[in-house]
HTML snippet that shows the backbone in 3Dmol.js (N, CA, C, O; Angstrom):
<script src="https://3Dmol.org/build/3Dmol-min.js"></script>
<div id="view" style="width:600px;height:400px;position:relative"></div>
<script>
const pdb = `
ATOM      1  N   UNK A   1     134.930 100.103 118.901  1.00  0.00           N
ATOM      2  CA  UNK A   1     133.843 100.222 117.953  1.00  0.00           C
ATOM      3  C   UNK A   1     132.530  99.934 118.699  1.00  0.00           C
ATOM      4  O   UNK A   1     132.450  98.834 119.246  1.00  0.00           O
ATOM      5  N   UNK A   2     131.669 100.635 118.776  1.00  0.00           N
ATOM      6  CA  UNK A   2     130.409 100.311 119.158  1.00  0.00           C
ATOM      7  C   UNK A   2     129.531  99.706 118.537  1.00  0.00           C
ATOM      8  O   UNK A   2     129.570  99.527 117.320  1.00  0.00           O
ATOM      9  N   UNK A   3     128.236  99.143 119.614  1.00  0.00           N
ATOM     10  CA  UNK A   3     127.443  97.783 118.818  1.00  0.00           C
ATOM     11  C   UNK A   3     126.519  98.417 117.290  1.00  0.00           C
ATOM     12  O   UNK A   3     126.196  97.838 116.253  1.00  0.00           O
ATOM     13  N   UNK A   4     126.301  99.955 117.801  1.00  0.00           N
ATOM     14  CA  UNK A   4     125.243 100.183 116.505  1.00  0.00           C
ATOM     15  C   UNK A   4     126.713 100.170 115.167  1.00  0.00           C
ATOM     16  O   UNK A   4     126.150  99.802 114.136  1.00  0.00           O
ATOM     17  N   UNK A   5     128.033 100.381 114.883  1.00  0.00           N
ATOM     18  CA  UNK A   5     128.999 100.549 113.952  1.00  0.00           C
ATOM     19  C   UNK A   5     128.900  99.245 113.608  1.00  0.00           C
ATOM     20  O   UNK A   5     128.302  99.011 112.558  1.00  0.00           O
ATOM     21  N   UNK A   6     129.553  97.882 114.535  1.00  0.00           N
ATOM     22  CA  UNK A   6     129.376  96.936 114.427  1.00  0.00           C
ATOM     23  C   UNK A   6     128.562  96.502 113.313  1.00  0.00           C
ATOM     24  O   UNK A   6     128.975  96.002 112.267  1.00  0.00           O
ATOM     25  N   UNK A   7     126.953  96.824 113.753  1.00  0.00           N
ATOM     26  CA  UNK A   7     125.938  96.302 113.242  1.00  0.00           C
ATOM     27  C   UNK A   7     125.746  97.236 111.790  1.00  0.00           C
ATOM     28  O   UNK A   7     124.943  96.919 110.913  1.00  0.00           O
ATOM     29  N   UNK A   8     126.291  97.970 111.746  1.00  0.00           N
ATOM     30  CA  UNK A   8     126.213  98.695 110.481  1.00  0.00           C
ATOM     31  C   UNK A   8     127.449  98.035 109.622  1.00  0.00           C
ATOM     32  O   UNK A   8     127.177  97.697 108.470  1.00  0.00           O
ATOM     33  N   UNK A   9     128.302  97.901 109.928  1.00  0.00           N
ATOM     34  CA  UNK A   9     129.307  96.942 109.000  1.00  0.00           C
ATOM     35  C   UNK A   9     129.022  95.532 108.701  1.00  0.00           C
ATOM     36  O   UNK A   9     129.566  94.868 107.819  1.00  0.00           O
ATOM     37  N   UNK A  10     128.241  95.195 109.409  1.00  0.00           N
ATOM     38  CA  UNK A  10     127.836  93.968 109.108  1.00  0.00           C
ATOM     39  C   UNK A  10     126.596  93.939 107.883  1.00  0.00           C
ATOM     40  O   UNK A  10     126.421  93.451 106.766  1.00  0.00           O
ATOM     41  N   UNK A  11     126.059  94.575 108.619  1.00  0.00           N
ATOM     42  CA  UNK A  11     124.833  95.412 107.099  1.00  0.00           C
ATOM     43  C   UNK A  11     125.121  95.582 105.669  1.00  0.00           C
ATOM     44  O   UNK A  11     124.408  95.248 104.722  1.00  0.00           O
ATOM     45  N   UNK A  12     126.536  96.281 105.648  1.00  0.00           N
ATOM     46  CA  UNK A  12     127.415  96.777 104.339  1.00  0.00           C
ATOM     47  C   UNK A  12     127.717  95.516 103.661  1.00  0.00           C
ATOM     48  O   UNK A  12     127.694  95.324 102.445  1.00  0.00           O
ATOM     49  N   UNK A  13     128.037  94.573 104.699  1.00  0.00           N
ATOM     50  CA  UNK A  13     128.660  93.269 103.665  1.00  0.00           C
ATOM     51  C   UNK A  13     127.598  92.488 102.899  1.00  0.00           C
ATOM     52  O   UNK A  13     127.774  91.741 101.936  1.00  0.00           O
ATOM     53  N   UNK A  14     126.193  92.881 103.661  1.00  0.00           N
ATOM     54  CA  UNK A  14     124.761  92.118 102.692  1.00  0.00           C
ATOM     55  C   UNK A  14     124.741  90.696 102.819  1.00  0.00           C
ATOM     56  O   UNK A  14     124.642  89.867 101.915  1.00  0.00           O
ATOM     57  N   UNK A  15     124.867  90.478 104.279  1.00  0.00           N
ATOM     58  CA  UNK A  15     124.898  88.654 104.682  1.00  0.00           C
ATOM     59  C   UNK A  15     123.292  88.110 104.804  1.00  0.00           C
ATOM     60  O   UNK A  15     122.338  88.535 105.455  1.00  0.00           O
ATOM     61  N   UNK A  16     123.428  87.110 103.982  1.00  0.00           N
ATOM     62  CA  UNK A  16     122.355  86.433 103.521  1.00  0.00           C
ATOM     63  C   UNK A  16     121.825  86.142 104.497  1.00  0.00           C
ATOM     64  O   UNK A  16     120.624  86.281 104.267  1.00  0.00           O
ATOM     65  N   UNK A  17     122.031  85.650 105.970  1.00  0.00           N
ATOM     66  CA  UNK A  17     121.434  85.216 107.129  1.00  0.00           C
ATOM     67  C   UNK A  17     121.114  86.297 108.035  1.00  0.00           C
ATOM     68  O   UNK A  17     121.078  86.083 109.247  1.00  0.00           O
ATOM     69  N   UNK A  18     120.847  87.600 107.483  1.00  0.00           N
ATOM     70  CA  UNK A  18     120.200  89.148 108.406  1.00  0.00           C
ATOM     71  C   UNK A  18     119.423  88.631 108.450  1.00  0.00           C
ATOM     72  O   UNK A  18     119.023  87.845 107.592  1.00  0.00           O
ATOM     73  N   UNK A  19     118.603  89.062 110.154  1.00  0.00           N
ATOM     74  CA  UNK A  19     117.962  88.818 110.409  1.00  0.00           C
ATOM     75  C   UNK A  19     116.787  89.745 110.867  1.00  0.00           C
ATOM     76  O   UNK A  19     117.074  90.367 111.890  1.00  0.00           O
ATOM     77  N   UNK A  20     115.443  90.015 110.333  1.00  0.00           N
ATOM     78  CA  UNK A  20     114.856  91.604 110.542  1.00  0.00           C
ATOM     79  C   UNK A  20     114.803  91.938 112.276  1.00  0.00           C
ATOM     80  O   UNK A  20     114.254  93.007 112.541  1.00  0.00           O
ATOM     81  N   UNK A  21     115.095  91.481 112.952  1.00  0.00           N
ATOM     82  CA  UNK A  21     115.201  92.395 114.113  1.00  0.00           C
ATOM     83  C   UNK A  21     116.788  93.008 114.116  1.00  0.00           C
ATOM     84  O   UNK A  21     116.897  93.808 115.046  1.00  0.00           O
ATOM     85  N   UNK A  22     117.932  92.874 113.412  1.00  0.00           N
ATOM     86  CA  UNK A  22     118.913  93.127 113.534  1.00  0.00           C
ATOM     87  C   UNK A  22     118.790  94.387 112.630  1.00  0.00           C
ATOM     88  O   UNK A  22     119.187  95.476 113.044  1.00  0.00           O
ATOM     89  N   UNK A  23     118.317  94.260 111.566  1.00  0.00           N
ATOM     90  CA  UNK A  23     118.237  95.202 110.556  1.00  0.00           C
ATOM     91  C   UNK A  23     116.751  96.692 111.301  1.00  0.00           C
ATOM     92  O   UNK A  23     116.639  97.810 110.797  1.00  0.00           O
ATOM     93  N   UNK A  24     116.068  96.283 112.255  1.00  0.00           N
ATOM     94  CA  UNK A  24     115.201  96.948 112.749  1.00  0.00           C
ATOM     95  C   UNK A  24     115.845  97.800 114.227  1.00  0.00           C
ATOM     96  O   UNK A  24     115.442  98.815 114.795  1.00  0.00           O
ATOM     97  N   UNK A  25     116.624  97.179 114.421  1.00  0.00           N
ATOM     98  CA  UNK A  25     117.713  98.065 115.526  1.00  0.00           C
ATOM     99  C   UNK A  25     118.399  98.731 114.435  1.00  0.00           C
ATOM    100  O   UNK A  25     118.859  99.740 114.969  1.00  0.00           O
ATOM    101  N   UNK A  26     118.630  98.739 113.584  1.00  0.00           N
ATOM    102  CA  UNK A  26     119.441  99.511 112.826  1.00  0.00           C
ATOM    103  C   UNK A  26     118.652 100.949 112.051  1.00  0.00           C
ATOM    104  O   UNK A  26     119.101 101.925 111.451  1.00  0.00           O
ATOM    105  N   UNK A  27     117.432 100.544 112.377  1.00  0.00           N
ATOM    106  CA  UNK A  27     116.784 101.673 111.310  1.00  0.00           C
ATOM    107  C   UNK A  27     116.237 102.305 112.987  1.00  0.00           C
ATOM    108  O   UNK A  27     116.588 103.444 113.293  1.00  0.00           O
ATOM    109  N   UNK A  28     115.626 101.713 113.697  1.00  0.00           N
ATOM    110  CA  UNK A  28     115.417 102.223 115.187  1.00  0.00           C
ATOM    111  C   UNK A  28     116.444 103.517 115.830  1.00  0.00           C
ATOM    112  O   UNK A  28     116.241 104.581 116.415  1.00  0.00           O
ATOM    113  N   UNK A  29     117.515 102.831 115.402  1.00  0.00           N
ATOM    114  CA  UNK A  29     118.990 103.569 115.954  1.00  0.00           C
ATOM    115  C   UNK A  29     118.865 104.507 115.259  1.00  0.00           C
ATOM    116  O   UNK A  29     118.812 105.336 116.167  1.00  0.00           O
ATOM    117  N   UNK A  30     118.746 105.241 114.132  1.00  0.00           N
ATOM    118  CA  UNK A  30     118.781 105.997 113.165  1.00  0.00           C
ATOM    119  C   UNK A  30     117.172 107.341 113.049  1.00  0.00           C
ATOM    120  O   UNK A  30     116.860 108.036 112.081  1.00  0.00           O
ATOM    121  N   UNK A  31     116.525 107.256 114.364  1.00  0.00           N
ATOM    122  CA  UNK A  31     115.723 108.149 114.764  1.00  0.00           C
ATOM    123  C   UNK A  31     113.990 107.507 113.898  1.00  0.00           C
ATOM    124  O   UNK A  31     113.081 108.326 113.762  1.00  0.00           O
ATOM    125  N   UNK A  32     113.820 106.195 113.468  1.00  0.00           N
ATOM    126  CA  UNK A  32     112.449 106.360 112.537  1.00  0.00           C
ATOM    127  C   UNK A  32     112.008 105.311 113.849  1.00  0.00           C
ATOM    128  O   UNK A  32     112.711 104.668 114.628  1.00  0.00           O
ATOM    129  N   UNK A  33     110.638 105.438 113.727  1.00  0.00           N
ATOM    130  CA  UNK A  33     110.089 105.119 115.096  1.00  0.00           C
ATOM    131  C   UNK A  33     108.958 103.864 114.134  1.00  0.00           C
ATOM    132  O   UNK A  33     108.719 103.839 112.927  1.00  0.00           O
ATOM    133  N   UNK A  34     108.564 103.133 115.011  1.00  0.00           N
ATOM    134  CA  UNK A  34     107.127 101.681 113.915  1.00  0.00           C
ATOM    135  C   UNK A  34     106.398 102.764 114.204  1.00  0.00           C
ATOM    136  O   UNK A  34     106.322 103.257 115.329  1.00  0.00           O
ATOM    137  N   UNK A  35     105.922 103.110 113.362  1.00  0.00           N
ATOM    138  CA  UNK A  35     104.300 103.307 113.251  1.00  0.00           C
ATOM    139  C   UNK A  35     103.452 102.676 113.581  1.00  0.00           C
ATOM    140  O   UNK A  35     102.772 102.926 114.576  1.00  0.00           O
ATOM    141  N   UNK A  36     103.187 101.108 112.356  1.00  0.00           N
ATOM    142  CA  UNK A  36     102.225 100.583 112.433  1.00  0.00           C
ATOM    143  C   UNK A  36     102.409  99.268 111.925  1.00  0.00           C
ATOM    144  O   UNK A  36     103.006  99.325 110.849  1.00  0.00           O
ATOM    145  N   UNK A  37     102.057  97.780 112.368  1.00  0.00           N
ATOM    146  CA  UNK A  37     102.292  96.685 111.701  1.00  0.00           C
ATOM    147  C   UNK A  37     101.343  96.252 111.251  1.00  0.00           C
ATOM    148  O   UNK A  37     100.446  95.850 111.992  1.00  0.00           O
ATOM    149  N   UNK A  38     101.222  96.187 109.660  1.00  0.00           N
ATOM    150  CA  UNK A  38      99.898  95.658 108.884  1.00  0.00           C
ATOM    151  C   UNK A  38     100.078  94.561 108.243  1.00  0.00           C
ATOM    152  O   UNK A  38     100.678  94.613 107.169  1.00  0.00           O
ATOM    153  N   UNK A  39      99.687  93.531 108.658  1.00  0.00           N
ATOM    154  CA  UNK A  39     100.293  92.321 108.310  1.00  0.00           C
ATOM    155  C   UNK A  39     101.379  91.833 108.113  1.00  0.00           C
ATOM    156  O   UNK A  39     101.867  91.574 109.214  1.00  0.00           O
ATOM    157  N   UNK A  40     102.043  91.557 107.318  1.00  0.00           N
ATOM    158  CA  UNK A  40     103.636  91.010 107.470  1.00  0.00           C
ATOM    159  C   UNK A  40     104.463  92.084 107.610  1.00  0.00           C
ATOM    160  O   UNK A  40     105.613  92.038 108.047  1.00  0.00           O
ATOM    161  N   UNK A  41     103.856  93.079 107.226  1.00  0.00           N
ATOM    162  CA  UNK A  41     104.920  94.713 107.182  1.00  0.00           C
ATOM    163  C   UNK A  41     104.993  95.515 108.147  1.00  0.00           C
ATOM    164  O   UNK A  41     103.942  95.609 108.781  1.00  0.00           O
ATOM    165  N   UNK A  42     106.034  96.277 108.586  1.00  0.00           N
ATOM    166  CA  UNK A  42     106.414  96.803 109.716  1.00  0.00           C
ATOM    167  C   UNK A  42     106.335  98.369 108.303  1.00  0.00           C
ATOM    168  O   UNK A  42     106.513  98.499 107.092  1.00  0.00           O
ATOM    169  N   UNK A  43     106.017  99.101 109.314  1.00  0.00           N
ATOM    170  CA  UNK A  43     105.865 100.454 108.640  1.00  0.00           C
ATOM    171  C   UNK A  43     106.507 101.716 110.039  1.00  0.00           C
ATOM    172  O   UNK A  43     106.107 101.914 111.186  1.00  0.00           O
ATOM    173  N   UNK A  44     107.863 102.462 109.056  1.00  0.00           N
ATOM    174  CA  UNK A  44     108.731 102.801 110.223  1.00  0.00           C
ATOM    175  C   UNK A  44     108.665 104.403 109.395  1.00  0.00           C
ATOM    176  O   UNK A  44     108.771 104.451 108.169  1.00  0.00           O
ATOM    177  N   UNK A  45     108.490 105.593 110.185  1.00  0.00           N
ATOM    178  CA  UNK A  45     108.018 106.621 110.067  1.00  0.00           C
ATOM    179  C   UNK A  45     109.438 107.661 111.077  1.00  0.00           C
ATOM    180  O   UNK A  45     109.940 107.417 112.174  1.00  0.00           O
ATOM    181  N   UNK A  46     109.701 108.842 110.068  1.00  0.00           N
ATOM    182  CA  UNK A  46     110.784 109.794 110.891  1.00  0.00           C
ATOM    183  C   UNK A  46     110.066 111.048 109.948  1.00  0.00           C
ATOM    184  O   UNK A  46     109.742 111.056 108.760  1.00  0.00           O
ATOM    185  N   UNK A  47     109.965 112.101 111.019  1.00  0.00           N
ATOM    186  CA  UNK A  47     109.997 113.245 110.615  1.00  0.00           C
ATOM    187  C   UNK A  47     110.892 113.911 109.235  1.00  0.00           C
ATOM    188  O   UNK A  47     112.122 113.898 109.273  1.00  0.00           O
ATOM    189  N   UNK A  48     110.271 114.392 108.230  1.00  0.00           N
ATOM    190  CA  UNK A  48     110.994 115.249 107.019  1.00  0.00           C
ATOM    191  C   UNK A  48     111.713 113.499 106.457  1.00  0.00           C
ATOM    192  O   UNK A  48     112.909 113.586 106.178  1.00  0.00           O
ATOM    193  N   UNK A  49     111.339 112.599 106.353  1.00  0.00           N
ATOM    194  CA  UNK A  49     112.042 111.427 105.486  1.00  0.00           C
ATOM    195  C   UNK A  49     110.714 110.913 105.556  1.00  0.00           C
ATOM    196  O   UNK A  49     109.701 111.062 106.239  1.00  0.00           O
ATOM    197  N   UNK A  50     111.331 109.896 104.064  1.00  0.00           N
ATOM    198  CA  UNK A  50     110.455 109.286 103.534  1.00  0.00           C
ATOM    199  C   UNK A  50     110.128 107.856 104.661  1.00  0.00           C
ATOM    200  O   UNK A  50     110.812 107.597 105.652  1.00  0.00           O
ATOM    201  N   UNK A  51     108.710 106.934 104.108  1.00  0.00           N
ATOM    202  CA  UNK A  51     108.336 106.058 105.425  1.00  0.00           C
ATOM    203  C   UNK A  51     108.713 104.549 105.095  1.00  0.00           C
ATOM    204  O   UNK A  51     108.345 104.333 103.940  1.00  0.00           O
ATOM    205  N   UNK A  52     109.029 103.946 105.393  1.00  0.00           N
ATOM    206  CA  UNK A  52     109.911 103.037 104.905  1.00  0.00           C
ATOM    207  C   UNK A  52     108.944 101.553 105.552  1.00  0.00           C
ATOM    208  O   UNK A  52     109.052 101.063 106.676  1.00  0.00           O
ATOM    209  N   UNK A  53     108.038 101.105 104.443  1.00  0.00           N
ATOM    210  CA  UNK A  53     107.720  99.802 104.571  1.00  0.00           C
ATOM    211  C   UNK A  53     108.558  98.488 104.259  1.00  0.00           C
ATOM    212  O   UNK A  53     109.046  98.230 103.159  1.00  0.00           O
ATOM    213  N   UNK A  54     108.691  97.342 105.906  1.00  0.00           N
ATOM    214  CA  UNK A  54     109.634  96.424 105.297  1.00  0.00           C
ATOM    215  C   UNK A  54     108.661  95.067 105.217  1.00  0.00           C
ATOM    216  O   UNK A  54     107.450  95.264 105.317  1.00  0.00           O
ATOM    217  N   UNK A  55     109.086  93.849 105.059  1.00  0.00           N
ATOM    218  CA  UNK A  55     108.154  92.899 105.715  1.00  0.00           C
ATOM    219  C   UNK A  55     109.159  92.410 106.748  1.00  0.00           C
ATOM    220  O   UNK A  55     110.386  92.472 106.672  1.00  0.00           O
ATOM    221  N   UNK A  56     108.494  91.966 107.619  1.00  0.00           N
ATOM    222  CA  UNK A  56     109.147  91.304 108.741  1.00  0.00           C
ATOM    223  C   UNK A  56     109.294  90.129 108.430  1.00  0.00           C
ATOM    224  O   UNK A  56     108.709  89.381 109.212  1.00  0.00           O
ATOM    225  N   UNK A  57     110.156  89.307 107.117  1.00  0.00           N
ATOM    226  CA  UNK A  57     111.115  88.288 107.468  1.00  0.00           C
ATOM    227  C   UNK A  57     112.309  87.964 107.515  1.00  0.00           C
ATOM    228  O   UNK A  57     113.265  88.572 107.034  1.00  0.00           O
ATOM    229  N   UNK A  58     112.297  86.457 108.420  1.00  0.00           N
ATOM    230  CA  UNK A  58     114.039  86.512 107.932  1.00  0.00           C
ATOM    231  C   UNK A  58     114.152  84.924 107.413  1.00  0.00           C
ATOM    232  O   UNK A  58     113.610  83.855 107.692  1.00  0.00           O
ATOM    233  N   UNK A  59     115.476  85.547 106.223  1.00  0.00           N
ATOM    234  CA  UNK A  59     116.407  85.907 106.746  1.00  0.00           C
ATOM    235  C   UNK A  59     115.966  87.484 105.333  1.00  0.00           C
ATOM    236  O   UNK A  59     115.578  87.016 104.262  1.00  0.00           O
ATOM    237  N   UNK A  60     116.022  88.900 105.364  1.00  0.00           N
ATOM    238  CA  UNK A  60     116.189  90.351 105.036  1.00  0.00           C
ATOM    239  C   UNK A  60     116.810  89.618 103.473  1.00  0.00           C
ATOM    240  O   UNK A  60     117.944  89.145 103.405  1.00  0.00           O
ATOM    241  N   UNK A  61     116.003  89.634 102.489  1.00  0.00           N
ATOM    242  CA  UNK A  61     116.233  89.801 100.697  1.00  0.00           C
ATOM    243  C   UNK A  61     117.497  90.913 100.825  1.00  0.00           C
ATOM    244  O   UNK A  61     117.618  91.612 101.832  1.00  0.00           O
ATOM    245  N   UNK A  62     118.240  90.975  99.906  1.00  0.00           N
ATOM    246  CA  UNK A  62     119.454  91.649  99.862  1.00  0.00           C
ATOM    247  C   UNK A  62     118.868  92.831  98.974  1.00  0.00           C
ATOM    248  O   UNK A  62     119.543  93.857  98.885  1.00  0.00           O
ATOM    249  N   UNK A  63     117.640  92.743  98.310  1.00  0.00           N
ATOM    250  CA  UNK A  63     117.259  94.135  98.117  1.00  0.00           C
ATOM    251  C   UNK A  63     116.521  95.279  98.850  1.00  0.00           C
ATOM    252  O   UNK A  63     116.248  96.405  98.433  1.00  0.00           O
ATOM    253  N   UNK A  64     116.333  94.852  99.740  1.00  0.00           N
ATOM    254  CA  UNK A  64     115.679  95.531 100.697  1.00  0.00           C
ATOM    255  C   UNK A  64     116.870  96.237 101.785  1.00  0.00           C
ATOM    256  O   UNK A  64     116.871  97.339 102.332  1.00  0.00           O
ATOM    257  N   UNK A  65     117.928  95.029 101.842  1.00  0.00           N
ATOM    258  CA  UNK A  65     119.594  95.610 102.805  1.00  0.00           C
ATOM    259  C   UNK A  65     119.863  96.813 101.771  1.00  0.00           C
ATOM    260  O   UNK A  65     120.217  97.858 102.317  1.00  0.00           O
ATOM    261  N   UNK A  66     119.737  96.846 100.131  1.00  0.00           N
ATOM    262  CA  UNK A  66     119.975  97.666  99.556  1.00  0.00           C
ATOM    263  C   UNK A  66     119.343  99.393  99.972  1.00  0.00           C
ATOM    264  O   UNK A  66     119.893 100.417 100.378  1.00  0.00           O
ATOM    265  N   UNK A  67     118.054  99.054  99.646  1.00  0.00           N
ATOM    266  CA  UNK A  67     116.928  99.737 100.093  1.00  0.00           C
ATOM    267  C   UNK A  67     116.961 100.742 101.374  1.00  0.00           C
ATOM    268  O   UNK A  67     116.887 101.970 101.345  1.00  0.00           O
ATOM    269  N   UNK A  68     117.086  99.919 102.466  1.00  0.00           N
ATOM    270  CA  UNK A  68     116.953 100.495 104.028  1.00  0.00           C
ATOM    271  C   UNK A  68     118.629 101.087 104.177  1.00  0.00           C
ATOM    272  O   UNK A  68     118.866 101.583 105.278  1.00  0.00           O
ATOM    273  N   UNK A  69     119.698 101.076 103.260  1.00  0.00           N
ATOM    274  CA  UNK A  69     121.018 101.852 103.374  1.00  0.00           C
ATOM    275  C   UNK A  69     121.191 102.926 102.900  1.00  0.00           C
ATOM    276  O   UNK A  69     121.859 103.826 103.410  1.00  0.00           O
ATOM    277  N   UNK A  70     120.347 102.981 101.400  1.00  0.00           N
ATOM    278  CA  UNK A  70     120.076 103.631 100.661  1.00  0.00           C
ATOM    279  C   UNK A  70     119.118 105.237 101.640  1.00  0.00           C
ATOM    280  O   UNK A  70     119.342 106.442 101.763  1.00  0.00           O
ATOM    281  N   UNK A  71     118.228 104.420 102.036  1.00  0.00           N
ATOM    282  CA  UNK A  71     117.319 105.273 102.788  1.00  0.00           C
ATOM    283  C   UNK A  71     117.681 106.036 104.520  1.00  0.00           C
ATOM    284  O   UNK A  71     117.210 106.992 105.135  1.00  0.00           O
ATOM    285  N   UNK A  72     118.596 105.156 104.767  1.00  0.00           N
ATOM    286  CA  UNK A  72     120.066 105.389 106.684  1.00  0.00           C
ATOM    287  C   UNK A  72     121.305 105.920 106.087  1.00  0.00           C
ATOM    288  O   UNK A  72     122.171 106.349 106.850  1.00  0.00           O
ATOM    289  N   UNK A  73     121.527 105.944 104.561  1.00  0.00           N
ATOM    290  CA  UNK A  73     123.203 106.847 104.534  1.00  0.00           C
ATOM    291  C   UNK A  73     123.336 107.634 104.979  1.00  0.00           C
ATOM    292  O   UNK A  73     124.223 107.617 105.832  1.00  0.00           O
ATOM    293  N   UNK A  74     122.589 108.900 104.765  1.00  0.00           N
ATOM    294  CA  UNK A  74     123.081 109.921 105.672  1.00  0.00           C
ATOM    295  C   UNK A  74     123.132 109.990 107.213  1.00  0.00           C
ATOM    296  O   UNK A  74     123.571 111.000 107.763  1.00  0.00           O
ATOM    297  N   UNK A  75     122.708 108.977 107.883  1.00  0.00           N
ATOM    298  CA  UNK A  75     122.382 108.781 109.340  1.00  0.00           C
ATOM    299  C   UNK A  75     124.023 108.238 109.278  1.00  0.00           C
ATOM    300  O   UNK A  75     124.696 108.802 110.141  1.00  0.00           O
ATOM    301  N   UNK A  76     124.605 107.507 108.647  1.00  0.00           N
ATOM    302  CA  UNK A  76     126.305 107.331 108.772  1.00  0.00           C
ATOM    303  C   UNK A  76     127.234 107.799 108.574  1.00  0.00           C
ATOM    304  O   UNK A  76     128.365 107.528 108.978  1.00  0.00           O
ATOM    305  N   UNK A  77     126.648 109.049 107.513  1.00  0.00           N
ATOM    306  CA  UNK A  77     127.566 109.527 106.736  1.00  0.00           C
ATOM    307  C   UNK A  77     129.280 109.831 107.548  1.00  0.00           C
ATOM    308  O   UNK A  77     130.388 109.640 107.048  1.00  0.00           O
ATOM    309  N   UNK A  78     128.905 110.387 109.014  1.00  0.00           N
ATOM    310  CA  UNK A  78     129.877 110.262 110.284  1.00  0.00           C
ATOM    311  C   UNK A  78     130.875 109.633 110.688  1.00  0.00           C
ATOM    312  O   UNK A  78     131.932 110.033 111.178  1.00  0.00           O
ATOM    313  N   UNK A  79     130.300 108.099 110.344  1.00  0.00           N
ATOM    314  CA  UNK A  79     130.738 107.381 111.210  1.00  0.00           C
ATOM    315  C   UNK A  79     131.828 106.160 110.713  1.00  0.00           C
ATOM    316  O   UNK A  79     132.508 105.346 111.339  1.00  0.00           O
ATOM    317  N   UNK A  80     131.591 106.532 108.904  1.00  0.00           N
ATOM    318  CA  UNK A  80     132.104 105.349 108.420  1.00  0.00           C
ATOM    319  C   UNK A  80     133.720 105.859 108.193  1.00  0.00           C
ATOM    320  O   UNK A  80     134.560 105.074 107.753  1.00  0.00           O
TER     321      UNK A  80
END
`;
const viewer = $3Dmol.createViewer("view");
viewer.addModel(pdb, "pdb");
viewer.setStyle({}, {cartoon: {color: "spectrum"}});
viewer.zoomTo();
viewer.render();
</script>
């Protein structure tokens, strides 16, 4: 199993102690590039998809793990 699967199963289970650089390799991995950081928010931008503002803390609200899966399913659809 490789580290980005890994880190995507770990994602699925919605562990309270994510941490946003773990969850930011995960959306990284998945082709959306930072744009721009405007205060607490990281703003992550991919061609033909929508732009996905997070805030950069941790430990990642479990609605937002909702959110950023919601917005990477089809980037797994593959793999799961």
């Amino acid at each position: 199993m490789t580290k980005r699967k890994k880190l995507y199963q770990r994602i699925l289970n919605k562990p309270k102690d994510l941490r946003f650089d773990e969850l930011e390799k995960l959306i990284l991995s998945c082709g959306y590039r930072l744009n721009r950081i405007r205060g607490s928010h990281a703003i992550y931008t991919k061609p033909d998809s929508e732009t996905l503002t997070i805030p950069r803390k941790s430990p990642v609200k479990s609605y937002l793990i909702d959110y950023v899966l919601t917005m990477l399913g089809d980037c797994f659809d593959d793999e799961i």
